[in-house]
N, C-alpha and C positions, 0 to 999 in steps of 0.2 A: 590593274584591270579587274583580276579578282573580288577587291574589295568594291571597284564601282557595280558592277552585277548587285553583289551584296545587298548592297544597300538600297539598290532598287527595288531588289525581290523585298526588302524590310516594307521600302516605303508601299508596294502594294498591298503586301500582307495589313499594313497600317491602314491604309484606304479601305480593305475589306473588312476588317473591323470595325471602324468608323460606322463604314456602310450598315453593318449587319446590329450596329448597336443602334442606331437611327431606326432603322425598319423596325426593330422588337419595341423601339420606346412609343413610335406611332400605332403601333397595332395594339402596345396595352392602353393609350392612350385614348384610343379608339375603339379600343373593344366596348362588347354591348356593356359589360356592368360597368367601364368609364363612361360613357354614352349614358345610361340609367342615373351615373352619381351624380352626372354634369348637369342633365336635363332635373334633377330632382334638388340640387343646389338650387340652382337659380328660382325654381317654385318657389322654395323655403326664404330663398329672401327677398323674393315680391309678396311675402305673406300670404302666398297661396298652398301651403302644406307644413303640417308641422303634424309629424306621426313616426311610424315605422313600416318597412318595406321587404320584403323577402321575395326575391326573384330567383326561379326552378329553371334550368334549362335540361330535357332528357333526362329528371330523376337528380338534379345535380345544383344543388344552390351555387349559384353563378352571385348573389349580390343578395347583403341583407343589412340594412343598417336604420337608426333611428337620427331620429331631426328634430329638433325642439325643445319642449317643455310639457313635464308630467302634470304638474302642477300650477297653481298662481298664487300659494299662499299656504306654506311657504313656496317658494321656485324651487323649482326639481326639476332637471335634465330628465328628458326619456334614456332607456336603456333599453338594452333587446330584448330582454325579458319583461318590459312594461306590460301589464294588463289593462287591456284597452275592454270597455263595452263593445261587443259586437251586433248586437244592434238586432235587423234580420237575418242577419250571417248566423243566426244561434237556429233559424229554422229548419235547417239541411238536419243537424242535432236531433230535435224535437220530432225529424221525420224518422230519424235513424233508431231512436226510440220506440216508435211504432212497427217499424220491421223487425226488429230483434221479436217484441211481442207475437207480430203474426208468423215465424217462423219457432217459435215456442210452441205454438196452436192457443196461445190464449187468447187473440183477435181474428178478424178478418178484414180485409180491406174493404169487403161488399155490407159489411156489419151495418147497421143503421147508428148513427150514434145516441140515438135515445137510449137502447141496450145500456149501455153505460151514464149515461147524465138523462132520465128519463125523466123529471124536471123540464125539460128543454123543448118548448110547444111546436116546433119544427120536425115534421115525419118526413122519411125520404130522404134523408139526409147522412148518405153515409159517411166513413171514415176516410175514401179513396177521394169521395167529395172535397173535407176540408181537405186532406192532403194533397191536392192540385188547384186548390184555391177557384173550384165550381159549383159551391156549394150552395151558391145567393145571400149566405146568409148576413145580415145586415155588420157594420163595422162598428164597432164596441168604442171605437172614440168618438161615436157621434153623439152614443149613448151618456157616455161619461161628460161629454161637454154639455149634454141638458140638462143629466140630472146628476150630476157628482158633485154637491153643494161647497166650493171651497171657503165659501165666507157663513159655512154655518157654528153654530155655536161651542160646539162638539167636537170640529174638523181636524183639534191635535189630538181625540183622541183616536181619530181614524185617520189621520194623514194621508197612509197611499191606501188605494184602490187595489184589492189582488183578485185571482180569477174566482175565487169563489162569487166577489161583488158582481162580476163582469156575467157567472152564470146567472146568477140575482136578478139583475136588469134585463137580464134578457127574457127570462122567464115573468118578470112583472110588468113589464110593458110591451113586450111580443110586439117590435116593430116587424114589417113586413118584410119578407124572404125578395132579394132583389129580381131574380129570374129561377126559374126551377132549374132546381140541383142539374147539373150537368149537361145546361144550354151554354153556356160560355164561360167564358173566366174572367173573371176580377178581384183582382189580391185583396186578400181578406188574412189580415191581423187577429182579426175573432177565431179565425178556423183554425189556428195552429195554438189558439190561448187552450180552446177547448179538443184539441189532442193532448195538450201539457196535461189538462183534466182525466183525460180519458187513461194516460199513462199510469197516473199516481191509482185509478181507480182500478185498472186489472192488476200492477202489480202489487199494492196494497200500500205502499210506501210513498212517502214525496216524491215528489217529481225531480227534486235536488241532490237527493239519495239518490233514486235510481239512475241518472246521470252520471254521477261519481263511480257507483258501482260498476253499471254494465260498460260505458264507454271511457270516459275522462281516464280511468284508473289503468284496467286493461289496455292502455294506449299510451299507458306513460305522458298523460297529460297534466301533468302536476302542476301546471300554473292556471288552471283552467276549471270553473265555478258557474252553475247558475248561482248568480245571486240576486237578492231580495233589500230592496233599502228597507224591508221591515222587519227584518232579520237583522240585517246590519250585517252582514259575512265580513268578516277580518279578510284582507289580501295583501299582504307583504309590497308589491310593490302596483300598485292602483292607480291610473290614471285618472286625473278628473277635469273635464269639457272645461273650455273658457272660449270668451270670443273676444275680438278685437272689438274695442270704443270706435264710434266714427271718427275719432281723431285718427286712428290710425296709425296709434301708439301704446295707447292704453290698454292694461288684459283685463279681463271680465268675466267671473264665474259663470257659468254653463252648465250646470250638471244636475239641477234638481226638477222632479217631476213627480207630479202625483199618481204617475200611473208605475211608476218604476218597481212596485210590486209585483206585479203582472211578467208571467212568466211562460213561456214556449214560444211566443211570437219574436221574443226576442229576452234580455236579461241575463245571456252567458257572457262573459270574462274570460279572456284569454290573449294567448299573446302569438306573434308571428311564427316561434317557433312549435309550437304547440298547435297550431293551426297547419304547419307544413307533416309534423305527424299525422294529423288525421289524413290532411292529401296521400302521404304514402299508406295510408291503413285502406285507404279507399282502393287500391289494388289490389288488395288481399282481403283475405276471407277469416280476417281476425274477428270481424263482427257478427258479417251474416255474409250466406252464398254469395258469389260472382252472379246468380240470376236473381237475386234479389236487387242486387246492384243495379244489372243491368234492367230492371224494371223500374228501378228509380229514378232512370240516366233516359227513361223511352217518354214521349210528347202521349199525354192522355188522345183518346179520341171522344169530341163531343158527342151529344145526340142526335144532331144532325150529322154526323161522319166528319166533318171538321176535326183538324185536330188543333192544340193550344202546346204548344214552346216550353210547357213547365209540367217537372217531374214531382219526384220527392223531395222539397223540399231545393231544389235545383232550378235552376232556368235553362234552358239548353241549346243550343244557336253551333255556328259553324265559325272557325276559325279564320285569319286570313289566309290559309292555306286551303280552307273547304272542309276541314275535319270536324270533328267532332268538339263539343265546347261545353262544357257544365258548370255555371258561374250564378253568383249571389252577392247582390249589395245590401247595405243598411246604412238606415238613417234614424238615430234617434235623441233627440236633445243635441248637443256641440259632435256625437260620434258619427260619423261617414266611415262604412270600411267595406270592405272587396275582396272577394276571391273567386278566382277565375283557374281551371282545370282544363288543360288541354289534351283530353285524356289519349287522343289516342298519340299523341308527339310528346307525353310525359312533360309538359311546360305546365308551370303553376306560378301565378302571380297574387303574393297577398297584401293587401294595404290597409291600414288600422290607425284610425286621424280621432283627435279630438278636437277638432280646431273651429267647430262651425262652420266649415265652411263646405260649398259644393263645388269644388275645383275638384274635387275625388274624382269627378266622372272624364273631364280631362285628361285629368292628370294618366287615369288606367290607360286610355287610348293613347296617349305618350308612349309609358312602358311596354305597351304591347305593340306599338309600332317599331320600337328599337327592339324587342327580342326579334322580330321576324324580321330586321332590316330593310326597316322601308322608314321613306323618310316621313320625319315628325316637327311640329312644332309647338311653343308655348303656349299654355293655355291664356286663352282671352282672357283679359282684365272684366272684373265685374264691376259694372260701371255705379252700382249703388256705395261704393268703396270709396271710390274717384269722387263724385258732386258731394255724398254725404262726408268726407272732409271739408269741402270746397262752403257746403253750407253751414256748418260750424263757425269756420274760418271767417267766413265773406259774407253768410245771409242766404237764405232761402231764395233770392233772385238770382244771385250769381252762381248758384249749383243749378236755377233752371235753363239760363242760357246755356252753360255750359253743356248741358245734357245735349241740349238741340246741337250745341256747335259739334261738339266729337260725333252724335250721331250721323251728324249730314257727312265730317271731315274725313272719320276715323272709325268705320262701322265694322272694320275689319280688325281691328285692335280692341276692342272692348266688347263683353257682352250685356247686349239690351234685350237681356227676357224680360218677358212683363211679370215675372216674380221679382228683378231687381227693384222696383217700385216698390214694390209691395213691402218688400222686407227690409228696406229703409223708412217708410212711414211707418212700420210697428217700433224700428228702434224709436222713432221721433218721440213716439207715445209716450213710448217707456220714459224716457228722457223728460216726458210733461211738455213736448214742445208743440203743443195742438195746431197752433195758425202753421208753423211749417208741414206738420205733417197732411195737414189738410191741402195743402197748393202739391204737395209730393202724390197723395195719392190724386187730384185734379191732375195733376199732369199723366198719371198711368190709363188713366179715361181718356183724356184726349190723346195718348198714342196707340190706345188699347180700345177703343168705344164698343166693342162687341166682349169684351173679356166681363161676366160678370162678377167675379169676385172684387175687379176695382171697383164697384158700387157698392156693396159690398164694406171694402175698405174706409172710404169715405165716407158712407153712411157712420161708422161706428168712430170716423173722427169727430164727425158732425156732433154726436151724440156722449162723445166724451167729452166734449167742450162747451155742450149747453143747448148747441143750434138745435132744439128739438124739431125744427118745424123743417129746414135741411135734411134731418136724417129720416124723417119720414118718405119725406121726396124720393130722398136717393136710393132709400132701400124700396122704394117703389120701383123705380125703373128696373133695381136687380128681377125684382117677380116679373117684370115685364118679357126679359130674358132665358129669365128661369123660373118660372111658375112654381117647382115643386124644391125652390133655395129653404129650405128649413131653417139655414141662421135667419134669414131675411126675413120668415115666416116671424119667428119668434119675436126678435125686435119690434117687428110693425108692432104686434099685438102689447106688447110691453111700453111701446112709445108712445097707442091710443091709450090704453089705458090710463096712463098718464097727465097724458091731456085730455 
């Protein structure tokens, strides 16, 4: 009798172990950073993520790992330590630059920035201006795509464009201020080139030295660089942009540009962990005061009393809990990358891709759906991925039924921006495939007939394939829509000429 008890009490003891090893294996199973690997697995092999990821919960990395490939030639795994281009993630940097300066007393935020680049035919124009992107002042890549000659005769011996060129231009052709300083806002890449200027000019040094000095260093940021492809900075271990061929197998360099000299708007190198340093430095007052912070972390007010979403170098929005939120993307050449501060719940999500692709923006609202537990799903297939195989494969007619048919079938499984058009007819180009690219961007007009840049698009298939008398047309309609399109502008004028 003794031994039947026994044995019972064993066999429940066993049932509760069973029990309690089941429950711990579902809860790790399940927990957010199994949740974060599972959801970031499947990206990774629908080709829609290939980077590294570092997810903070309360102060506390809960999930940090890399996916992919560093390189395409030779192939190189990412590593945690990979240094990824950060793109406009380098701007927060470039602001934090500036408040060190005005808490030295050697600037001021109310300063005009002629004081310092007085070259620069724009008056009114403070330094609080460009640093909240109110400044009006015009966008340096519009400049550089007029007049930055890449088929001149000279061009290797000036290959990239740096800011001095970018002050250059601006001061020799003084296009117009888009609204005066501190009516509204709109991100301007120029404004934070010419703070990188303004840096190097009050503290007397590069702008890449004083980087290193005042922040990277004191921060124990040692994988972390502005660099310059005309310098050529050595980096141990460097990541470099590819993209996938429409075949949808193939890798493909991504990483060169001629603006890549060009420095504050973006140009830092850094890696996941070294980016979660600066997050925790950002609660301290290792750099500059707690009220410098907190004036970096506050919404400008316009001059009408409106106020604008972006700080220093910050964007600033509310979490899905309602709190407070301090977050910055970049996009330049193959890098996409992310971080996002949820300062007052200590949550930090960083994401740093080379892969060409914009699944980044997805992909962030995934992870931060599963940090806050709430439910999530796969990012949408891009449907320029999907036909431009199918047109490879099958012909330019059976990637354009196909578009129709998923669009009518399956509108919820794929997405149909009208940039995916687009940037399938530019591969086409590249590719030399004129008649396809020309029915690909015809098809973004007829799903798009108000978007001008499909005309636009077209006009410049028209026009690389010979159809002069086409691309005049087409880039007519675009002024029709946009009266003041400057590429449109240019072309007509180049394509009468002509004829």
């Amino acid at each position: 009798m003794k031994q039947n008890i026994y044995s019972k009490h064993n066999w429940f003891k066993l049932i509760f172990f069973l029990f309690l090893f089941v429950l711990l294996g579902y809860q790790s199973s399940g927990s957010k950073a199994g949740r974060i690997d599972k959801y970031l697995q499947e990206c990774f092999e629908n080709n829609q993520f290939n980077g590294n990821v570092l997810v903070a919960e309360k102060g506390k990395v809960i999930y940090h790992k890399a996916f992919g490939i560093a390189n395409i030639d030779p192939v190189e795994s990412l590593q945690i330590n990979s240094q990824f281009r950060l793109a406009s993630v380098s701007k927060q940097f470039t602001a934090m630059a500036i408040m060190i300066l005005k808490e030295r007393g050697k600037l001021d935020y109310d300063d005009d920035m002629r004081k310092y680049l007085p070259e620069l035919p724009y008056p009114g124009i403070t330094i609080r201006h460009l640093l909240t992107h109110t400044s009006g002042i015009p966008k340096y890549e519009d400049l550089c795509d007029k007049y930055w000659d890449l088929e001149h005769e000279d061009f290797l011996d000036k290959k990239y464009a740096d800011n001095e060129d970018i002050i250059a231009m601006l001061t020799e052709y003084h296009p117009d201020v888009l609204f005066e300083p501190g009516d509204r806002y709109a991100y301007s890449n120029t404004g934070y080139v010419l703070l990188a200027s303004i840096v190097s000019c009050v503290s007397g040094e590069p702008f890449e030295i004083f980087m290193k000095k005042e922040i990277f260093d004191p921060l124990e940021m040692s994988h972390t660089l502005v660099y310059s492809a005309i310098r050529d900075d050595p980096m141990e271990h460097r990541v470099y942009g590819y993209r996938l061929a429409l075949n949808g197998s193939d890798h493909l360099s991504n990483d060169f540009h001629y603006m890549s000299g060009i420095a504050g708007d973006g140009a830092i190198y850094s890696t996941t962990g070294d980016l979660f340093k600066w997050d925790r430095a950002l609660y301290t007052e290792k750099l500059v005061s707690k009220s410098s912070l907190e004036e970096s972390f506050t919404p400008l007010v316009l001059n009408d009393g409106s106020t604008s979403n972006y700080g220093f170098g910050w964007g600033i929005d509310t979490s899905l809990t309602g709190k407070k939120v301090v977050s910055h993307g970049g996009g330049w050449i193959a890098s996409k990358t992310w971080i996002s501060r949820e300062i007052e719940e200590d949550n930090t999500v960083i994401i740093l891709t080379n892969h060409s692709s914009s699944y980044i923006y997805a992909i962030r609202k995934g992870i931060n759906l599963i940090l806050h537990d709430r439910p999530y799903s796969l990012p949408k297939i891009n449907i320029s991925h999907v036909i431009g195989k199918t047109l490879i494969t099958q012909g330019v007619e059976a990637a354009v039924s196909q578009y129709h048919d998923l669009k009518k079938t399956m509108p919820e499984r794929y997405n149909f921006s009208k940039w995916e058009l687009n940037s399938l007819g530019y591969d086409l180009i590249k590719l030399e495939k004129m008649t396809e690219a020309i029915e690909i961007f015809k098809l973004n007009i007829d799903v798009y007939p108000e978007f001008p840049r499909a005309y636009n698009d077209l006009g410049d298939a028209y026009r690389l394939n010979g159809n002069l008398k086409q691309a005049i047309e087409t880039f007519k309609k675009t002024l029709q829509m946009d009266p003041d399109n400057w590429y449109a502008i240019k072309k007509l004028k180049q394509l009468t000429e002509k004829g």
